[in-house]
N, C-alpha and C positions, 0 to 999 in steps of 0.2 A: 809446751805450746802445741796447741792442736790447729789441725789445716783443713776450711772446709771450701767446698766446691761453690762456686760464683752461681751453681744452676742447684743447690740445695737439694739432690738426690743421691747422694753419697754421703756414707760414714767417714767421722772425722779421722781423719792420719796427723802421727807426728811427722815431723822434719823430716827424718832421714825417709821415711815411706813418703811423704810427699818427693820428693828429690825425685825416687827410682819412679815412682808415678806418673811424672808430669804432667801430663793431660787427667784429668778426672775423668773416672769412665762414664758419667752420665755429658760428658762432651765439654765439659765448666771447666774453667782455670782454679786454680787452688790459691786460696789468702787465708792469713795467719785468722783464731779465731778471733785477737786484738791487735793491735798496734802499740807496743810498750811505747809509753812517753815517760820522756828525756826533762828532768826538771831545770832551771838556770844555773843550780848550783853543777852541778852532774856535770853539765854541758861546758862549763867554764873547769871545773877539772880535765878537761880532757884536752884543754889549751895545748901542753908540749908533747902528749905522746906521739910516737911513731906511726904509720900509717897502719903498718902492720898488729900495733896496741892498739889502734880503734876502730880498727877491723876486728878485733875480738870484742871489744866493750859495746859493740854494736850487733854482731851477728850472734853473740853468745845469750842473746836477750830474745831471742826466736829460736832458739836451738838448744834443746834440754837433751835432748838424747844422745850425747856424741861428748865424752868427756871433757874437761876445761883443757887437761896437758894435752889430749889429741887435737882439739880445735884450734890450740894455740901452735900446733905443728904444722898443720894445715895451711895457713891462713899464713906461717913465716916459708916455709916452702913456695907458697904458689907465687909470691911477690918476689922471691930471690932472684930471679932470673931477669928483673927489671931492669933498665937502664941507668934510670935518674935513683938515686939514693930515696926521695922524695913521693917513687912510686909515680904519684899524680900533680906535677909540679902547676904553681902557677905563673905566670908572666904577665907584666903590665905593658898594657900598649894605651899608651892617649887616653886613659881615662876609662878603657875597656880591659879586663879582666878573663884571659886567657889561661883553661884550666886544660892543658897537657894531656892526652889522656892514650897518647899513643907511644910510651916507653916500653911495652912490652914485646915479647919475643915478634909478633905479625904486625907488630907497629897500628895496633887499632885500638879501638877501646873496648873490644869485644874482648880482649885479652885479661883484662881486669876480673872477670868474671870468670870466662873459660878457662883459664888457668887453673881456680879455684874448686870449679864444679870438678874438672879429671881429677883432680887429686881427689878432691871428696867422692867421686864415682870407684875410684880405685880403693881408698881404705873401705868404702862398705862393701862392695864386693867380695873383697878377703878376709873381711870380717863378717860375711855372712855365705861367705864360700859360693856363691854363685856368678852368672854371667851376666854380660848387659849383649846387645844388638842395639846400641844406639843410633836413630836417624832423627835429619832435622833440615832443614831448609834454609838457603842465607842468599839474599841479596848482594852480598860481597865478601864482606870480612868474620860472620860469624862464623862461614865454615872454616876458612882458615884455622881462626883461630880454635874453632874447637878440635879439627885435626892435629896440630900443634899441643893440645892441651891432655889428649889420649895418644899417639900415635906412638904405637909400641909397646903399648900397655898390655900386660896379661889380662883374662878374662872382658875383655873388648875390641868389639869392630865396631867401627863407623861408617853410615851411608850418610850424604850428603847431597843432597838435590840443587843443582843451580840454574838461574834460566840461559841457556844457551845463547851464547853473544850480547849478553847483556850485561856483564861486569867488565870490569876495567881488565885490561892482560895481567897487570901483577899480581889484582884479585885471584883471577884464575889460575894462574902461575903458581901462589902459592899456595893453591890444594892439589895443584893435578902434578905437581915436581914432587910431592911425597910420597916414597917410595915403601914404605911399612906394611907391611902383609896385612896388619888388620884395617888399611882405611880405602873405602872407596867412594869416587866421586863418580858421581850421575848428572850431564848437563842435559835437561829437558827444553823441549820445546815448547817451550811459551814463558810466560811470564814470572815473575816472584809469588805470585799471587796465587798462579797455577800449581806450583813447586811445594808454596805453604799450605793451600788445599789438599793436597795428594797424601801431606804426612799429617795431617789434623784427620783425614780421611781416613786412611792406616790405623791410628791409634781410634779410631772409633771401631774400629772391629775389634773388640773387647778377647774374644779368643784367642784372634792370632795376636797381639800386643803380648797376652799375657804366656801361650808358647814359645813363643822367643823371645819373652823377656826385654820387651823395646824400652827403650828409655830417650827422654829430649834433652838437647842441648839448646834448642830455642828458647828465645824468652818466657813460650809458653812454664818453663820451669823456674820455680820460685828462685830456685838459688840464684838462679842469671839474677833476677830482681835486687834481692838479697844485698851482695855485693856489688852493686854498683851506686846502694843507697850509703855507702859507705864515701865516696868522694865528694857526694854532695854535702856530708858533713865538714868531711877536712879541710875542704873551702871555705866552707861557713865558718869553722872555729876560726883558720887563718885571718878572713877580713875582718871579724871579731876582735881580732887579737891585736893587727895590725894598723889597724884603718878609725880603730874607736867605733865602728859601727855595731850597729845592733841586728841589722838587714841587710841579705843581699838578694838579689833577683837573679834569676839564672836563664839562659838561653840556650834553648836544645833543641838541635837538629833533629829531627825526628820523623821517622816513617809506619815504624810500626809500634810505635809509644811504648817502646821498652823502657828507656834509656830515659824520659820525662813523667813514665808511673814510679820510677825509684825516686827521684825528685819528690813526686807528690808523697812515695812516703815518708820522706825525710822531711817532709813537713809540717806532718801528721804527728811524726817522733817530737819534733823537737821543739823547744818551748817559744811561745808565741812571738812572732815579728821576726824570729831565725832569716825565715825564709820569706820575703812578701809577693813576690809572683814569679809565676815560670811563664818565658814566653814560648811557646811551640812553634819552633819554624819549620817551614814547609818549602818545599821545591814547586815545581807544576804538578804537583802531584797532592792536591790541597785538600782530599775531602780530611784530613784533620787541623786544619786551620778555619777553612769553611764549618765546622762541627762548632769551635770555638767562638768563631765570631759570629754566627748566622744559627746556631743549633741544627746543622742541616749534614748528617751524616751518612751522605749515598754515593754509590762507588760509579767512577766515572773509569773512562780507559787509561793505563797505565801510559806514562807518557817516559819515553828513554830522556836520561837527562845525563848532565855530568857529575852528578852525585848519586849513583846506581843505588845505593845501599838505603835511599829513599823514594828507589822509585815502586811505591808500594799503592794499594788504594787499600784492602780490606785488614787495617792494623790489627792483630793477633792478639794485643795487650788492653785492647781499647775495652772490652768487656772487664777486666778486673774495674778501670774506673767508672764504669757503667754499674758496677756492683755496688761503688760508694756513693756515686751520685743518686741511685735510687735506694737510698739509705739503708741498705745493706740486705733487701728485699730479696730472696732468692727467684721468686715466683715474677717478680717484674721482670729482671733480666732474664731467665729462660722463654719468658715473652717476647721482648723486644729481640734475642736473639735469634728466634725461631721467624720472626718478621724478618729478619733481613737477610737470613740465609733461601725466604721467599724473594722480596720484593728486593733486595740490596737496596733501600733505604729506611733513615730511622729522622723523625724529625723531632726532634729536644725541647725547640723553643720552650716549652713549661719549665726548663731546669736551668736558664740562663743565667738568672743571678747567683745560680751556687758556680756554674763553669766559671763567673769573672770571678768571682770572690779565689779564684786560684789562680787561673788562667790568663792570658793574650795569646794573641795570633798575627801572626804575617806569613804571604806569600810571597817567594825570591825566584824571580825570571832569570833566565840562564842568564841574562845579559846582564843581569845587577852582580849573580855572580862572579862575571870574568872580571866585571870591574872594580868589586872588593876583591878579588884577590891584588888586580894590578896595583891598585893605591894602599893596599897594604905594603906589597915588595916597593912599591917606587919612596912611598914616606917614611916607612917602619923598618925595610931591608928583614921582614918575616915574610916568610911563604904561609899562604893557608893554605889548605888542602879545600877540592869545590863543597864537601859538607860542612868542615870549620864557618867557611865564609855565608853559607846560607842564613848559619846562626847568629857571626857576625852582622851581618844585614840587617836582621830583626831582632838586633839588639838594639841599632843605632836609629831603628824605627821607632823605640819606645824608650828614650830618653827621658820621659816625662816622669818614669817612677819615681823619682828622686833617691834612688837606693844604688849603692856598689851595684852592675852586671858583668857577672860571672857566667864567659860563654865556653862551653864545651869542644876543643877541639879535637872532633874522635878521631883523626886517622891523620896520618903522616906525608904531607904532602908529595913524597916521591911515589903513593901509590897509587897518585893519578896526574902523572909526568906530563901526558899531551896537554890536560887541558892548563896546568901550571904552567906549561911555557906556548901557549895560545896566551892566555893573559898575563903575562911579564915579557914574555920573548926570550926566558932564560927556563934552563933546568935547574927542576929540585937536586938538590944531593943526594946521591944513592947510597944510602947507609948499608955495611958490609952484610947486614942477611939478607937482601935483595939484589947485589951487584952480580951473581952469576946465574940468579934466576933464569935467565933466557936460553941457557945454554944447558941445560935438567933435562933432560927423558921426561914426557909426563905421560900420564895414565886416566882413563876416564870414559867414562859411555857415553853414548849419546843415545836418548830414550826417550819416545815419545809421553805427552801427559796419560800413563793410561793405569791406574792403581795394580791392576791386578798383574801386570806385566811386573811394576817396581815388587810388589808381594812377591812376584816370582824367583828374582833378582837376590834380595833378603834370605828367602829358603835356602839358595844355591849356593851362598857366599858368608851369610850369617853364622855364629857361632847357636847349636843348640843341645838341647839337655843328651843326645846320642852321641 
């Protein structure tokens, strides 16, 4: 399987060189050069395997270069460490279809992934005897968890850029309480936005990337992708399975369309009516629901909300579906993308009836927020967590599919305690790798947005070839 760049001025890579890659050097995201599809028969074989079996039957279809008995190493390692037997369970509430997705060690769903990629960043590294300097940028839970998923590791260090004061305490809690000599955290001043410019900036100087050997753990990298197109199957077989249905709809929280471009590929994979819509939910943070509903993709001011991990406006992922929307035109999207990194807006309207032919959209006011989570604890006796429920929200706005929805809950209500017991008037349960959080040593800088300072940072602290 070969991987080519979204902006068509780069030579194609396998997997494993896409992985260490991330970022394409002519500035593009990397996608497979097809999308293996998934026949009815195929798909209905894969009824009772384990999460961890179809996590192979699925990733080992994009991935030739890396043996079947390693892959299959891989992929049982990185899930042992989960909670629920089930990996990514699901739960029935009223008629709405809650997929789990916060069992893992940082209780998010970024874990699913990040777990996966350090072990796969660690076998090819030893297997090709070199180092990484890994940096990447997170809203809340991706640095966690990718600190969690290398921290300790030989041949890697991790920088991590966060916006200062703008994730939840636990969020920050749990990158700045780990104590491992190869990880460091950076809270910048400004935004998500600012933090995700800084390392897309970074990995544009082609030089120093390739000096020190940087590598991503953001979604700009395919694996993050990769493995999380993997639950949106094991959902799908279950309702399949269970339900006598042929279709589910899925509702996904979403800010920087990581987590809703896996969807769309597992839509793409799997044989027709699997999947009939994804609905994209949005906080106040909407130019990806306004994109959806309206074609109108322009960056407005980032607004603090109680779902941090979406308070995003320039989503990172949004160009791979800009690559298939404009049928797969390299020369369109290095267009449209070079327009918005002038004007920060893009207007779609021509491409409208292909977005609904996948897509919905709803926006969730903090207020509609606090109120699904309340009437979920007061009817259901379930906590959501405030990005579970944004997606809840904009589930229960689009009733009208007539299909199972199956809504994503990424993170674990006790990692955003105040705003849980603002709307219930009770606390989540503190699960035991969070309860002495508060009482850790923590470690971390505080750095203004300015690149060549973080470059300087990287030199002084980075692992390199001397």
């Amino acid at each position: 399987m070969q991987y080519l760049s979204t902006r068509g001025t780069t030579s194609s890579l396998s997997f494993t060189q896409a992985v260490l890659t991330g970022l394409a050097e002519d500035g593009g995201l990397l996608l497979p050069r097809a999308i293996p599809r998934i026949d009815r028969a195929t798909f209905e074989s894969w009824q009772d395997l384990s999460y961890s079996d179809l996590a192979f039957e699925i990733m080992s279809r994009f991935i030739d270069d890396i043996p079947n008995s390693d892959l299959k190493s891989l992929i049982s390692d990185s899930y042992a460490s989960f909670s629920h037997n089930e990996v990514t369970p699901l739960v029935h509430i009223d008629g709405i279809h809650i997929l789990e997705l916060f069992h893992g060690p940082t209780l998010a769903f970024k874990d699913i992934a990040l777990q996966f990629l350090g072990n796969l960043f660690t076998y090819l590294l030893k297997r090709d005897d070199t180092f990484l300097n890994i940096i990447g940028a997170t809203s809340g839970d991706t640095g966690s968890a990718a600190i969690h998923g290398v921290k300790g590791k030989e041949r890697i260090n991790i920088f991590i850029l966060h916006p200062h004061n703008r994730i939840s305490e636990v969020q920050e809690k749990q990158m700045t309480t780990v104590s491992d000599s190869n990880v460091f955290n950076i809270a910048v001043n400004g935004t998500f936005d600012d933090a995700q410019a800084l390392v897309k900036g970074i990995f544009g100087d082609v030089e120093f990337k390739n000096s020190y050997h940087l590598g991503a753990i953001n979604s700009i990298n395919w694996a993050r992708i990769l493995a999380q197109v993997v639950y949106y199957v094991f959902s799908c077989l279950h309702i399949s399975g269970h339900e006598k249905h042929r279709a589910a709809a899925f509702s996904v929280p979403t800010g920087n369309f990581g987590d809703i471009f896996a969807g769309y590929i597992a839509k793409k994979m799997l044989p027709e009516g699997c999947i009939s819509k994804l609905i994209l939910a949005s906080n106040s943070n909407d130019i990806l629901s306004r994109f959806v509903n309206s074609g109108d993709y322009s960056l407005g001011e980032v607004m603090s909300t109680s779902s941090p991990s979406m308070d995003i406006q320039a989503a990172s992922n949004f160009e791979r579906y800009l690559y298939y929307l404009m049928d797969c035109e390299p020369d369109l999207v290095r267009e449209a993308m070079l327009k918005f990194s002038v004007d920060g807006k893009l207007y779609l309207q021509d491409y409208m009836s292909h977005i609904k032919r996948d897509f919905v959209a709803s926006t969730i006011s903090e207020e509609e927020v606090l109120e699904t989570i309340s009437r979920y604890h007061k009817e259901h006796h379930y906590i959501l967590d405030p990005h579970t429920a944004v997606g809840i929200r904009a589930a229960e706005q689009h009733q009208d599919l007539g299909v199972p929805v199956i809504c994503l809950a990424t993170a674990h209500p006790a990692k955003f305690g105040a705003t849980v017991e603002k709307a219930t008037g009770t606390q989540a349960e503190v699960p035991p790798v969070l309860s002495d959080l508060e009482d850790r040593p923590t470690r971390c800088e505080i750095m203004d947005c300015d690149r060549n300072d973080i470059m300087a940072y990287i030199v002084q602290h980075g692992i390199s070839k001397s």
